[in-house]
C-alpha positions as MATLAB code, in Angstrom:
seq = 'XXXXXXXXXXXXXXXXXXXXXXXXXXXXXXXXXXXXXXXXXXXXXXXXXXXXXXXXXXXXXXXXXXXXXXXXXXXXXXXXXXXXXXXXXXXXXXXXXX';
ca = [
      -5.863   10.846   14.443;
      -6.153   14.373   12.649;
      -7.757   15.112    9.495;
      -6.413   17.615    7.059;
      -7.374   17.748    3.509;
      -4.793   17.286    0.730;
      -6.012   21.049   -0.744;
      -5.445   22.684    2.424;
      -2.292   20.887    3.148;
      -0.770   21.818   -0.081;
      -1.940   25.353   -0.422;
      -1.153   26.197    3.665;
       1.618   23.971    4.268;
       2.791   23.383    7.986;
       0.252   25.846    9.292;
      -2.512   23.365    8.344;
      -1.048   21.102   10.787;
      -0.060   23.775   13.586;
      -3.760   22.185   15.341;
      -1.951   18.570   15.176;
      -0.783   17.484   18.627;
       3.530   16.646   17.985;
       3.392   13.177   17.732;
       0.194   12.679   16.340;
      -0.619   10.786   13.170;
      -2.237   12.891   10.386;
      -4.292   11.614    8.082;
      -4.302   13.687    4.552;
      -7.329   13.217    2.662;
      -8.420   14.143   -0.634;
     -11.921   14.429   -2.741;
     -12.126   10.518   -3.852;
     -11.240    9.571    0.107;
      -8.184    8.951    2.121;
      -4.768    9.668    0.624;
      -1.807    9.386    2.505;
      -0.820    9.362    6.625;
       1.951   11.401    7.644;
       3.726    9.545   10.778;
       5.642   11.261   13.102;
       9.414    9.699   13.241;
       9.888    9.450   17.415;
      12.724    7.204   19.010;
      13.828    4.160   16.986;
      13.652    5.433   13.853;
      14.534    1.820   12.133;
      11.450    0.227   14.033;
       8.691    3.107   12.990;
       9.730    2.725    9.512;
       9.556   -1.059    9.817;
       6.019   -0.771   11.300;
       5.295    1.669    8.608;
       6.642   -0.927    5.950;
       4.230   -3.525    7.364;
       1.103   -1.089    7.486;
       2.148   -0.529    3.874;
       2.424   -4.456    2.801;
      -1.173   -4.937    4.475;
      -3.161   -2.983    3.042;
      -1.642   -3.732   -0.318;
      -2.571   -7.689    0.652;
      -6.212   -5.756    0.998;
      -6.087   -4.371   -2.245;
      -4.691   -7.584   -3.636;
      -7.630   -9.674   -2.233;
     -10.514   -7.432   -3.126;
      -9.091   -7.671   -6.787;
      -8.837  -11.088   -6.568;
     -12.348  -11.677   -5.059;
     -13.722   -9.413   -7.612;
     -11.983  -11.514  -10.585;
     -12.627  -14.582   -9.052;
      -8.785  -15.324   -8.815;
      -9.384  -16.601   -5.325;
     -10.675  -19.534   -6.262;
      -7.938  -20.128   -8.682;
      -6.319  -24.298   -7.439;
      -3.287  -24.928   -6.844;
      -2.876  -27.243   -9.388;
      -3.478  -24.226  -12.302;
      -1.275  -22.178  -10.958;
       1.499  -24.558  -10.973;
       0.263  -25.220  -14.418;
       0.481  -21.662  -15.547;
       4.008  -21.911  -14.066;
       5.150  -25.037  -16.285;
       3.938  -23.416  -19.090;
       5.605  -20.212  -18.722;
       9.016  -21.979  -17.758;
       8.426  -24.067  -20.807;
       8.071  -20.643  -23.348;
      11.325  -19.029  -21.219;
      13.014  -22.382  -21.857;
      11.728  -22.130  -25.996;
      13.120  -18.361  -26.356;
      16.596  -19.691  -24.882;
      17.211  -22.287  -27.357;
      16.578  -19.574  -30.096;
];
């Protein structure tokens, strides 16, 4: 996978990629790290974007978890969260009656 960064991309355009082999994944990167992948579309166009989709959905279940390991929501039971659910259902049901 190429590397281009998100300054040159922006200011050069497609000739910052003319060194990418067609096909090839690029990976645009800025100052504070990686950024965004540009994926080639080849074939089945419903199955890359469904593959892209599920790239997508993991690392936001990364994101997710670090968050929730760093807030200590991870160790949140069952039990509360169902809870926190009664209680909310209960304030929905309050506002209703109103």
């Amino acid at each position: 996978m190429r590397q281009v960064s998100l300054r040159e991309f922006r200011t050069r355009g497609a000739k910052a990629l003319e060194a990418v082999p067609k096909g090839e994944t690029v990976l645009l990167a800025g100052q504070q790290g990686p950024a965004y992948f540009l994926v080639p579309v080849l074939g089945d166009v419903a199955l890359e974007d469904r593959e892209l989709r599920r790239a997508m959905a993991k690392a936001s279940l990364r994101e997710n978890w670090a968050h929730a390991n760093a807030s200590g929501l991870d160790e949140v039971t069952a039990e509360r969260i169902d809870l926190e659910i009664r209680e909310v259902r209960a304030v929905r049901k309050r506002a209703k009656t109103r």
